[in-house]
N, C-alpha and C positions, 0 to 999 in steps of 0.2 A: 748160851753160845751154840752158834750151829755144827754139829759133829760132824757133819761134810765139811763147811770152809774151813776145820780145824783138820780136817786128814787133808784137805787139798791143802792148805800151806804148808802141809809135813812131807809131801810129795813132791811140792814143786821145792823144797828147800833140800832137800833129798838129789836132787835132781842137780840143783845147783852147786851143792859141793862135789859130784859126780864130774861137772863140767870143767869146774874152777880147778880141779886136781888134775884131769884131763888134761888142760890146756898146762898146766905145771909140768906134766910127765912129758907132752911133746913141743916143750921148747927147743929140745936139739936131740938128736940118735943117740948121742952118748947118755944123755941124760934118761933119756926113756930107754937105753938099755940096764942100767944101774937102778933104775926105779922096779925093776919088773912087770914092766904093765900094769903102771900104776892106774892109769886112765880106764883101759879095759877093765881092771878088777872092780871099780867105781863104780863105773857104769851095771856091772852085774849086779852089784850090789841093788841099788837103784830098782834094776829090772827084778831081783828076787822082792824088795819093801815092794812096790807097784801089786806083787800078785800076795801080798799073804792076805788071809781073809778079811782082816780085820781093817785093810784097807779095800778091798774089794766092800764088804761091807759099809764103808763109809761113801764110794762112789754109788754104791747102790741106793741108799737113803738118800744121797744128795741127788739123785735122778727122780726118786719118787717126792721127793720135798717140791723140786722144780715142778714137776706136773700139775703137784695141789695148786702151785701160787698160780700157774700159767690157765688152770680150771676157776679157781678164785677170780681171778683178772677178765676171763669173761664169760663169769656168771650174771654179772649185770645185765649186758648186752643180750645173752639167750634168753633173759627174762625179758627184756623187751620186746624180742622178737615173736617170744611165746605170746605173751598179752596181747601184742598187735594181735595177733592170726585169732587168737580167741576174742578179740573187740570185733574184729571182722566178719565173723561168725563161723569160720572153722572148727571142726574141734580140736582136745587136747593135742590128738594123735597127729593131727595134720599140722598144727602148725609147729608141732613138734617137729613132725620131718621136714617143715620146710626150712626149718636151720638149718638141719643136719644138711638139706643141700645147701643152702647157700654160703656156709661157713667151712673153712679147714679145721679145724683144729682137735687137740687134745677133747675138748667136752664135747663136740660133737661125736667126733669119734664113738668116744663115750656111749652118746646117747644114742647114736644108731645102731648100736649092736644090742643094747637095750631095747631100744624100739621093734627090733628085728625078731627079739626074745618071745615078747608076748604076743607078737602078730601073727608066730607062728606055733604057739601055743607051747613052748616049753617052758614059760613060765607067767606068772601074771601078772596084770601092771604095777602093783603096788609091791612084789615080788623083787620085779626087776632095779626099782627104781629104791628100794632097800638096798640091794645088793651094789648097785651105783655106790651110794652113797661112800656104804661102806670100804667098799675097795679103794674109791678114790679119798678117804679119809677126812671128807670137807665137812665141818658141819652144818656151812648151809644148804649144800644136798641134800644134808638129813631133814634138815624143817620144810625144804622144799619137795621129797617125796612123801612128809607125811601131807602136808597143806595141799597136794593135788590127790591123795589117797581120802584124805577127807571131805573135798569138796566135791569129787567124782561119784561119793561115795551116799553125798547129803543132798546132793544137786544145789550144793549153795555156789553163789559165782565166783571162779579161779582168777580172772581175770585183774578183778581191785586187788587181791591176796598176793597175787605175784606184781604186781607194782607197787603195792608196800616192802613188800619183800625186797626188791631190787635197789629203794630206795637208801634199808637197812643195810644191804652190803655195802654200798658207797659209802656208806657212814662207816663202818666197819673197818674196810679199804684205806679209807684215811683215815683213822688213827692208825691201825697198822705202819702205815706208810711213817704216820710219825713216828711209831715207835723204834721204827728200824731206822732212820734219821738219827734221833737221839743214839743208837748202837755202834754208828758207824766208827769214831775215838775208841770206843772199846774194841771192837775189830782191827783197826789201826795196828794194834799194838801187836798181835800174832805174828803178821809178815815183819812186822819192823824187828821182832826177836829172833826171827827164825831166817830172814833172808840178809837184810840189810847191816842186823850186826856180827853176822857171820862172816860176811863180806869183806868188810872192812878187817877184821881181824885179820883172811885169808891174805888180801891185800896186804897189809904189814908182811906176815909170816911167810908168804910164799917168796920171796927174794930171797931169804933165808933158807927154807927147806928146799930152792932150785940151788941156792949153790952146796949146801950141804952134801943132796944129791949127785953135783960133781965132781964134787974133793974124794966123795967115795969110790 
């Protein structure tokens, strides 16, 4: 199970009994003066879970998780891109940059500060494209920096090697895709314990704890 969408349901259900008590405390003045700022104290609460580390932690993996899938998702395409420029007769380096211009995103990004690395000598290309890998945690990065490290390296051709290559991620891609399919029932069931049956308890309970709150 992913420990991001399990601290974001804890967050946004956090959040929600914040609102629901909220909206309890200011049904009327009298009641929200007898409550003592029930709504305010809620909500702090709320904003104290938001910053402790261990959910800060969990938004933090869930940003780096998002990056892999969003580098994952177009790894195919840069391998396309790549192969065309080396079938055309560029080499690695060029038609490597010519992604990096003609794409936005995350692996570009990526790759042109990479690209930037060894062209100005602070490090080397099989160097950089280690260190790609690993930062961005993919592991077809990884077989993809060593298969241009070895082909660069053998003078054997990169070009059929990254279009098997790119065929293997689609392959890849989709079972993924099934597998998270098959997960989605098991997912289900977090927000339905944490948002929807809370709820509905709230719903009962709170015509009760509103007038409770009055008599007092």
């Amino acid at each position: 199970m992913d420990l991001a969408y399990v601290g974001g349901c804890l967050s946004v259900s956090t959040a929600a009994f914040a609102m629901t008590f909220g909206l309890l405390g200011h049904r009327s003045s009298h009641e929200l003066d007898h409550a003592g700022g029930l709504g305010e104290r809620l909500e702090s609460i709320t904003s104290r879970v938001s910053s402790l580390p261990a959910i800060r932690e969990l938004e933090l993996r869930g940003r780096e998780s998002e990056t892999r899938r969003a580098c994952l998702r177009s790894l195919p395409t840069f391998l396309d891109v790549v192969t065309l420029g080396l079938s055309s007769g560029l080499s690695f380096d060029a038609a490597l940059s010519l992604y990096c211009e003609r794409y936005e995103d995350d692996l570009s990004s990526a790759f042109g500060e990479a690209l930037l690395s060894w062209q100005i000598g602070a490090e080397s290309r099989s160097s950089a494209l280690d260190r790609l890998a690993e930062e961005l945690d993919v592991g077809a990065l990884k077989s993809f920096s060593s298969t241009v490290s070895q082909a660069l390296e053998f003078g054997s051709p990169l070009a059929s090697a990254l279009e098997s290559q790119a065929q293997a991620i689609r392959e890849e891609q989709r079972s993924q895709l099934e597998e998270e399919i098959e997960k989605v029932p098991v997912k289900m069931l977090i927000p339905l314990g944490t948002l929807i049956v809370p709820a509905m308890l709230l719903s009962i309970l709170g015509p009760l704890i509103g007038s409770s709150l009055a008599m007092t």
